[in-house]
C-alpha positions as CSV (number, residue, x, y, z in Angstrom):
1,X,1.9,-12.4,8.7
2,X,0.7,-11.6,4.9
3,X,-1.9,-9.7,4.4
4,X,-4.9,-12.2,2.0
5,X,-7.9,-11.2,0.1
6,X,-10.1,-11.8,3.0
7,X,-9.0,-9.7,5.0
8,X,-10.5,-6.5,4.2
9,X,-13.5,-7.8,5.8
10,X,-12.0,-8.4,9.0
11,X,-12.6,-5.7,11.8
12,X,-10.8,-2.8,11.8
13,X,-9.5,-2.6,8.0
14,X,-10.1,1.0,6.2
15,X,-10.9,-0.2,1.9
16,X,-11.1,2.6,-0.5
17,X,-12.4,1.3,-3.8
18,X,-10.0,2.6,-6.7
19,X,-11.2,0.8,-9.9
20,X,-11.2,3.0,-12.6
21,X,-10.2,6.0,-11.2
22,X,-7.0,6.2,-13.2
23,X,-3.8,7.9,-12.2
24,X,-5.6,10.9,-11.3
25,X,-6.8,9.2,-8.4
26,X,-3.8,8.9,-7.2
27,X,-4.0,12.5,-5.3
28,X,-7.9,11.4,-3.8
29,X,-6.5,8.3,-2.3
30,X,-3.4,9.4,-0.5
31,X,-5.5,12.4,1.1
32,X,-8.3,9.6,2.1
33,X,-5.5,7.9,4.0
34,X,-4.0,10.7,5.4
35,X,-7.4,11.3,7.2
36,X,-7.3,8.0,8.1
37,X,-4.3,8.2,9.6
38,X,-4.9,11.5,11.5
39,X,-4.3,10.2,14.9
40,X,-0.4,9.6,14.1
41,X,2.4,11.6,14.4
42,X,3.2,13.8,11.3
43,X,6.4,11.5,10.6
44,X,4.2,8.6,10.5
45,X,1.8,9.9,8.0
46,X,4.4,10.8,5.8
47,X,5.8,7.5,6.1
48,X,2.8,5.9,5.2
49,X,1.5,8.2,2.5
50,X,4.6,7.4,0.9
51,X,4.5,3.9,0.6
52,X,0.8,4.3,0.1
53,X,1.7,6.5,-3.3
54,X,4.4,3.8,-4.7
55,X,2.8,0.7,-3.8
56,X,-0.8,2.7,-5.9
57,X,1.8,4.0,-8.8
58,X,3.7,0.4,-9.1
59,X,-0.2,-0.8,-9.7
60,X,-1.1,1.9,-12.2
61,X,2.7,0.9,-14.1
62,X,3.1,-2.6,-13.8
63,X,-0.3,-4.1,-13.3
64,X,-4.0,-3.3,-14.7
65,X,-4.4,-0.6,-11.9
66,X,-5.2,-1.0,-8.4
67,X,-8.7,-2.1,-7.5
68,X,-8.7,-1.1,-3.2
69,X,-6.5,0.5,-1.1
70,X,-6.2,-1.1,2.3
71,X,-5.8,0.5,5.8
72,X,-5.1,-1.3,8.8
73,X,-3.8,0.7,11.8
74,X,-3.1,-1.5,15.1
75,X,-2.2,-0.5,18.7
76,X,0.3,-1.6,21.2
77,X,2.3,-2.0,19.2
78,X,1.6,0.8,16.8
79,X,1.9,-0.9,13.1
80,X,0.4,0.7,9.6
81,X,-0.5,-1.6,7.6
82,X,-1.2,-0.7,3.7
83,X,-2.4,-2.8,0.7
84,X,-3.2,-2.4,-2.5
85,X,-5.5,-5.0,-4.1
86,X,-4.8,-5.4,-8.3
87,X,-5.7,-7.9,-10.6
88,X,-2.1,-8.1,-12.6
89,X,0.0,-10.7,-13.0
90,X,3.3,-9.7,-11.8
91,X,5.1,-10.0,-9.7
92,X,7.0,-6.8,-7.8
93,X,10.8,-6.9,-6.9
94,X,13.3,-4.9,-6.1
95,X,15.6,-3.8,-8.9
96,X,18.6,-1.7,-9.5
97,X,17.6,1.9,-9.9
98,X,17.7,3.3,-13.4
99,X,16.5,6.2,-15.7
100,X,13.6,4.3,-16.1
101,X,12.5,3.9,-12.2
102,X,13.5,1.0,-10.0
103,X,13.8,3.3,-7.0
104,X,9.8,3.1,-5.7
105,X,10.1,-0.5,-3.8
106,X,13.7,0.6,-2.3
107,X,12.1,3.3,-0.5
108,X,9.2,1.0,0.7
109,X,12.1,-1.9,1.4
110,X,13.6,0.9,3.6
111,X,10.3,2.4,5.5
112,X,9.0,-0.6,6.1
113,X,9.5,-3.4,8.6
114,X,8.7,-6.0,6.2
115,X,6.2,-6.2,2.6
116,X,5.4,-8.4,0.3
117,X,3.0,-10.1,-2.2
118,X,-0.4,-12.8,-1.6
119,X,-1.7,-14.1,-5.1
120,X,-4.8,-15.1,-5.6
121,X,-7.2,-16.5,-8.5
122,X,-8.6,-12.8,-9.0
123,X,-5.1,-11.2,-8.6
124,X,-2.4,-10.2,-6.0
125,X,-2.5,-7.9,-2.8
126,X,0.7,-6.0,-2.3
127,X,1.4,-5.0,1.5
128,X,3.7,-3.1,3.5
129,X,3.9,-2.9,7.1
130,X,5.0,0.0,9.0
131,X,5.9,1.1,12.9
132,X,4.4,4.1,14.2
133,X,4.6,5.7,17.3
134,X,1.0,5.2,18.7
């Protein structure tokens, strides 16, 4: 299941407007969803603060900064969703890691159960799904 523009309106979704805060806001918005995420295990709020900080960096770097932060945390099973709403054009892969970076989206690739990329006419929602222990 990707995760669309809509869907920060359905119940249950946390959405932390970013635009404009620049990379300093990088530090605001991983604490805001590590309060979020209070209920989980420590291991699981690393996990997820983790991917949370790549996916925001990856928006700051290779796209015109993220706009929202997504939070979605289902029960039974226990799943963390994240997204990051941005209004670039490209597209994120996974590349061979380098002196210049490359190694962000490995470490999601390998937290995650799955992630991946909805476009839309106003942009593209990178998401990331992880397993927690409820």
């Amino acid at each position: 299941m990707q995760v669309n523009w809509g869907t920060a309106h359905e119940p249950g979704w946390q959405v932390l407007d970013v635009a404009g805060a620049g990379p300093a806001g990088l530090a605001s918005a991983r604490r805001w969803a590590e309060g979020k995420l209070a209920s989980l295990t420590e291991a699981d709020r690393v996990d997820a603060v983790i991917v949370i900080g790549e996916l925001l960096e990856n928006a700051y770097v290779h796209a015109t900064g993220p706009h929202q932060l997504r939070l979605h945390l289902a029960q039974d099973p226990c799943v963390i969703t994240v997204a990051v709403a941005d209004t670039g054009p490209g597209e994120p892969r996974l590349r061979v890691p380098g002196r210049t970076g490359g190694r962000g989206l490995l470490l999601v690739d390998e937290l995650c159960l799955a992630w991946g990329v909805s476009h839309h006419d106003d942009g593209k929602i990178v998401w990331a799904r992880l397993a927690c222990e409820g």
